[in-house]
C-alpha positions in Angstrom: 46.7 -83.6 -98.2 46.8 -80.9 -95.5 49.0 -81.5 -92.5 47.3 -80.5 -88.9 48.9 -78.3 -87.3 48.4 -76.8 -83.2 50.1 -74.0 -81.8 50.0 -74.2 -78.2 50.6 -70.5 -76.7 51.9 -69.8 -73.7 50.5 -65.8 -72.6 52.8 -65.0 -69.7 56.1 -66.4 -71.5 59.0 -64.0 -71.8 58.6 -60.2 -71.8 56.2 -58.7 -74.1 52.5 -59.0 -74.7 51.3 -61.6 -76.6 47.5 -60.2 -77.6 48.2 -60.3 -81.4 50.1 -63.7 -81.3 47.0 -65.9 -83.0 46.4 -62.8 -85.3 49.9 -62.7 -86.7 50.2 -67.0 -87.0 47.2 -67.2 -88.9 48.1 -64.1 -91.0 52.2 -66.0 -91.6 50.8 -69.9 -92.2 50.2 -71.7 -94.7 47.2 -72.4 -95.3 47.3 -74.3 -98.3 49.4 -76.6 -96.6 48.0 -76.8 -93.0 45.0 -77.1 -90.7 45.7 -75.2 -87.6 44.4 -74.7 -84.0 45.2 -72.3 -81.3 45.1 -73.1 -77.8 46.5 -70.7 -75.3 48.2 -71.9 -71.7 46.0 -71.8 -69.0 48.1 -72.7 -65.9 51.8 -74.6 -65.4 51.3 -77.9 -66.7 48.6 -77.3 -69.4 50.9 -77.2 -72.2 51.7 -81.1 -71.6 48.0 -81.8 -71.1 47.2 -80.1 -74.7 50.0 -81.9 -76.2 49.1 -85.0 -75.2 45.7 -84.6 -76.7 46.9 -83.3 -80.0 49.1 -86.3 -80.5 46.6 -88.8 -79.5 44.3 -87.0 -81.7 46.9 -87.3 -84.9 48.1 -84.0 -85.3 51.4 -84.2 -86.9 52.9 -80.9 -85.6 52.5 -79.5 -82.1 54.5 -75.8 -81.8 55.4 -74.5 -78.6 54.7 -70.7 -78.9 56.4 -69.8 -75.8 60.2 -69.5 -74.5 62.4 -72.7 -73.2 59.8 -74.1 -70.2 57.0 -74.1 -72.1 59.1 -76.4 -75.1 60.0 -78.9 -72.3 56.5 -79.0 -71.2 55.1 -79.6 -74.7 58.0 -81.6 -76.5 58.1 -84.4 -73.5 54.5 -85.4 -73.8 55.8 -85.5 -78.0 58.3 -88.5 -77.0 57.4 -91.5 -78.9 54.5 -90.4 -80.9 54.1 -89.3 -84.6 53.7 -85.6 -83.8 56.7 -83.6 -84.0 57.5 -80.5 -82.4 57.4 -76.8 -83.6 59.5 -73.9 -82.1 58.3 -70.2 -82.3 60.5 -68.8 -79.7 59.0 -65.8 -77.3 60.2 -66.8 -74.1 63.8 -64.7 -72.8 65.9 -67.2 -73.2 64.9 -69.3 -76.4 67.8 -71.0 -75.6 66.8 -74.6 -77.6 65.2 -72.4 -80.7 68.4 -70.8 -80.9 70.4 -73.6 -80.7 68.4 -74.9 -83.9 68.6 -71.7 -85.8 65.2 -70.9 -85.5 64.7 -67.1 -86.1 63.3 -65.1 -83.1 61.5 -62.6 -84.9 58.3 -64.3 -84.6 56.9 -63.8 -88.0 60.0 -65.4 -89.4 59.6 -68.3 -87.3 56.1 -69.0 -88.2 57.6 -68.9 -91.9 60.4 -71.2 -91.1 57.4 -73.3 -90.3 56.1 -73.4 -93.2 59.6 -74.9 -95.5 60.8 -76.9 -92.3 61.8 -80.5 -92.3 61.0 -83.0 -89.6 64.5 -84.0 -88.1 65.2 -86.3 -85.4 66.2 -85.2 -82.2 67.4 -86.7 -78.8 66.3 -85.3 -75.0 67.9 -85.9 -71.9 66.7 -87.3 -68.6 67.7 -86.0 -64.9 65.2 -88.2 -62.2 63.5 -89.9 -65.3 62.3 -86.6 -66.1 62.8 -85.7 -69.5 64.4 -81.8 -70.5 64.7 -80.5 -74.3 67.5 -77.4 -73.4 
């Protein structure tokens, strides 16, 4: 069975241009082994609303596509759900996807996607906030 998969862009994250970002994930997926949508950022705090809304829809992987803020907004609204969090790192710092060995050539991250295991991870909390980096 096909897992569901969203990729939640963020267009303003990092340096470079993102126009061919949705080309190049559906062209480096696997297709035979996911479902995917693409959502792109809107405004600051939109990545935690369309989190939330693929987790309480059953998605079982919800990727960040965007550099260190835009994991924190995403992987908090993850927290206690059965969706777990995907990294391709395009931000300037990356610093968590880094930290994890994933690759920041963006290609190679999407393939890392597709022959990654779920692991377990904690977060920390400053003013019951929680932060991922």
């Amino acid at each position: 069975m096909k897992k569901k998969i969203v990729f939640i862009i963020n267009p303003i994250s990092g340096t470079s241009k993102k126009d061919n970002i949705a080309e190049t994930i559906r062209e480096e997926i696997d297709f035979e082994k996911f479902d995917i949508e693409i959502e792109f950022t809107k405004h600051k705090g939109h990545g935690t609303q369309l989190a939330n809304k693929y987790a309480e829809n059953g998605f079982n992987y919800v990727v960040a596509v965007g550099g260190d803020g835009t994991v924190n907004e995403v992987a908090k609204e993850l927290i206690h759900t059965n969706a777990s969090l995907g990294i391709v790192p395009i931000g300037s710092g990356n610093g968590l996807a880094r930290h994890l060995g994933i690759p920041m050539n963006t290609r190679k991250a999407i393939e890392f996607l597709n022959h990654s295991e779920t692991i377990l991870m904690d977060y920390g909390l400053v003013n019951n906030q929680p932060f991922f980096c």
